[in-house]
N, C-alpha and C positions, 0 to 999 in steps of 0.2 A: 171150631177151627176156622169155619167159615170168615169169621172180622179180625185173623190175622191175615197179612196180607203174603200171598207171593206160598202159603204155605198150606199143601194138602195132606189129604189122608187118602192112602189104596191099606187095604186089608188094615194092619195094625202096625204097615209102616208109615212114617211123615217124608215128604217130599217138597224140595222148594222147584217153584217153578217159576221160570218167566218166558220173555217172548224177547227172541233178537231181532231186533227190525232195525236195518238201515236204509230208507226210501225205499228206491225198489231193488235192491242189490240182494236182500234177504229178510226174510219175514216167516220166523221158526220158532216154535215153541219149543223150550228146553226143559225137562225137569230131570233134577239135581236129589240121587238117595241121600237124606240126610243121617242116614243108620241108626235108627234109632227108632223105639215104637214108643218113647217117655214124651208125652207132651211138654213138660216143663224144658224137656234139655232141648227139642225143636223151637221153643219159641226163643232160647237163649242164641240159638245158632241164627235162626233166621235173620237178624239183626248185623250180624256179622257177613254171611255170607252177603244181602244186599248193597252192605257197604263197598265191600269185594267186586261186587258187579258193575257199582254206579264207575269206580275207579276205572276198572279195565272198559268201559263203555267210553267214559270221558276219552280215554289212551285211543281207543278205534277212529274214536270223531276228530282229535285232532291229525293222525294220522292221514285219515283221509279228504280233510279239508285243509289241510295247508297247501297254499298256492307256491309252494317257493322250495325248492331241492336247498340244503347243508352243502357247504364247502364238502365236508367228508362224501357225501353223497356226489357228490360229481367228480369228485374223486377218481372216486369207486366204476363210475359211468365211463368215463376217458379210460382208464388204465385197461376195463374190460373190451371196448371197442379196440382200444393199440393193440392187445394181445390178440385178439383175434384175427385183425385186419393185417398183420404183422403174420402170423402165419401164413395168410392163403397168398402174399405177395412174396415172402421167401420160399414157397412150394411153387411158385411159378420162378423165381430168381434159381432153385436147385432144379426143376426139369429141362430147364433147357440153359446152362452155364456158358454155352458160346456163344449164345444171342445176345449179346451184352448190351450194345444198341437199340436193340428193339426191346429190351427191360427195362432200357433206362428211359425210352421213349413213353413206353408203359404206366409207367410209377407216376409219371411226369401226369400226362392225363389224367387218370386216376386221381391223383392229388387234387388237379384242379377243380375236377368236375364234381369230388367231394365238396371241397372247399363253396364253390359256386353254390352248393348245392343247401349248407349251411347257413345260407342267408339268404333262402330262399321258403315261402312260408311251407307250412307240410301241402297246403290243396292246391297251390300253385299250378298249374295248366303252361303255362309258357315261361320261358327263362330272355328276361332283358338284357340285350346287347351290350349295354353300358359293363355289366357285370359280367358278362361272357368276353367283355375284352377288358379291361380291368383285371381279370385273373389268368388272363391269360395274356399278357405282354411277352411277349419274344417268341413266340410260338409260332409255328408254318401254321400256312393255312389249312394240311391237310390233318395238323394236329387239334386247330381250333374246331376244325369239323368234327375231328373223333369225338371230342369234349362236350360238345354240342347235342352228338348224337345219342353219349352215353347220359345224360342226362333226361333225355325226351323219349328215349326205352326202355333204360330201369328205373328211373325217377326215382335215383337214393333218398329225394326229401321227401318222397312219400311212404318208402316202403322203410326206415328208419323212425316212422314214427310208432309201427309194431312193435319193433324192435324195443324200440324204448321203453313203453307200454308195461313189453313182459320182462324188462331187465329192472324197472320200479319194483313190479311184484313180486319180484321175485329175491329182492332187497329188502321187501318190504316197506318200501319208503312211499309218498304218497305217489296217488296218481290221479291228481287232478288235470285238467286241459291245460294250466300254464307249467306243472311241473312236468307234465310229459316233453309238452315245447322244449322245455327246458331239457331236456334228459336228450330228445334228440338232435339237438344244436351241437351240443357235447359230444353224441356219439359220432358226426360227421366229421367234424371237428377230431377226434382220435384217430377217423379212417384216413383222412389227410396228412393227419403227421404219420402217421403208419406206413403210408407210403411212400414220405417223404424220407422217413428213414431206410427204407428198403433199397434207396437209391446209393445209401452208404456201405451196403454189406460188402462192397470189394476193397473198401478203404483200408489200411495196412493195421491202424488203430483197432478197427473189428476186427480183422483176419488176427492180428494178435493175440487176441481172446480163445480162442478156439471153435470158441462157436459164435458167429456171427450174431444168431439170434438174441441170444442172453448179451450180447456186449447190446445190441442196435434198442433191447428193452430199458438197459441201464442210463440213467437221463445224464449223468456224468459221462459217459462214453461220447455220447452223443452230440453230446455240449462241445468236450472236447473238439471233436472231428472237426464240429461246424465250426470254429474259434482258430483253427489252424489255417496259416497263410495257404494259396493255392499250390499246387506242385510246382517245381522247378521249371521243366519242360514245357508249364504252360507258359511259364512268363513272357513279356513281353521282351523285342530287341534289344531295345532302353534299358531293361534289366537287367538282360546276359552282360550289355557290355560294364554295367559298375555293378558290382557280385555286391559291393556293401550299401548299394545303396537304398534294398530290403532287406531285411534279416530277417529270418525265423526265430529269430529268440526272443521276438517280442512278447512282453507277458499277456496272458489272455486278458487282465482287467486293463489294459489298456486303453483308454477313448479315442487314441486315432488308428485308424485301419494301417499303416507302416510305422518304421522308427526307423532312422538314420544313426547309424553308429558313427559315424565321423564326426571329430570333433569340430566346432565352430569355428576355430583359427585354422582348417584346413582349407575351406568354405568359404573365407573371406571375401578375397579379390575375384573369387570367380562369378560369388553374387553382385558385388559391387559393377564388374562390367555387363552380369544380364540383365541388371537395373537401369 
């Protein structure tokens, strides 16, 4: 039995055995009872089961050496970061429901410092100004500081990259250094819009659903929301005073942000003398 290979003897049964070794991750000798004490039917099996091993080996090593996440795979990455990030911001949006302002001030931050924090490498040590005002356009200063600060103390780009790590593994998908990269760009990127949508939970569209949450997960809701003109009340003077000269009934695939319902020939003379 000796000069088959991969095939021993204990007492008067036969056993296949090999060795799993992937660099230094694992290095384990396995032996496999092949039930049997017939040498003729061990050497027929042997053959078979190595075939069996070379395959699921192959399967290991591309798994774990492919540099690049599946569309479905990042998917999967985004949709779990939203869910998440989507709770702990509508558990702060339902403890304190009167602070409406300082939620929406909240989300707002949040978003960015995500967002900022997504294009920024995972070892990163400091955050470029360029990009710290860049995503944050129209914000006080006492908001670009918060943003600022929550970056430089939790440093999401770095501690997202655990995260990513054990949500590959835990997928099973690989986890090389650029498909981590990759896994945490994604998962920043989900806590952003996550927040982004939390800023939506009072909308009348969400609140119609019943539960906010399930409406704010649903990418149709959402779409919706953001696709609807601003409210009434916000409009501008100019607006109140011609009611038709926006309308809400513009269709969402629309290419221009309003639509004028008055006809052309209303329209004439009065363009003709602003011209």
């Amino acid at each position: 039995m000796a000069s088959i290979t991969y095939l021993c003897r204990r007492g008067a049964r036969y056993y296949y055995r090999r060795r799993l070794y992937q660099r230094s991750v694992v290095n384990h000798p396995i032996s496999i009872s092949l039930g049997t004490a017939d040498p003729v039917e061990a050497r027929r099996l042997v053959p078979r089961l190595s075939a069996r091993w070379e395959m699921m080996a192959m399967q290991m090593f591309n798994r774990s050496s492919r540099g690049f996440l599946q569309a479905q795979e990042l998917t999967r990455i985004f949709r779990a970061g939203l869910d998440e990030e989507l709770g702990l911001a509508m558990a702060s949006h339902f403890d304190a429901p009167d602070a409406l302002e300082g939620n929406r001030r909240t989300v707002r931050v949040l978003e960015a410092a995500y967002r900022i924090a997504a294009r920024l490498p995972a070892d990163a040590d400091s955050v470029p100004e360029t990009i710290v005002n860049e995503m944050t356009d129209g914000f006080s200063d006492e908001d670009r500081a918060a943003v600022v600060m929550m970056l430089r103390s939790l440093a999401p780009h770095k501690s997202a990259q655990r995260d990513a790590e054990s949500a590959l593994t835990a997928m099973s998908a690989p986890t090389t250094p650029r498909a981590i990269d990759d896994a945490r760009v994604q998962l920043l990127r989900a806590r952003a819009e996550a927040q982004a949508r939390a800023a939506l939970a009072d909308h009348p569209l969400a609140a119609s659903r019943g539960d906010p949450y399930t409406a704010l997960l649903d990418d149709d809701v959402v779409a919706a929301i953001r696709c609807q003109p601003a409210a009434h009340s916000a409009a501008s003077p100019a607006e109140h005073a011609d009611p038709h000269r926006f309308s809400s009934a513009a269709p969402v695939d629309s290419p221009f942000l309003t639509q004028d319902t008055r006809r052309f020939s209303e329209i004439i003379e009065d363009t003709i003398k602003m011209i």
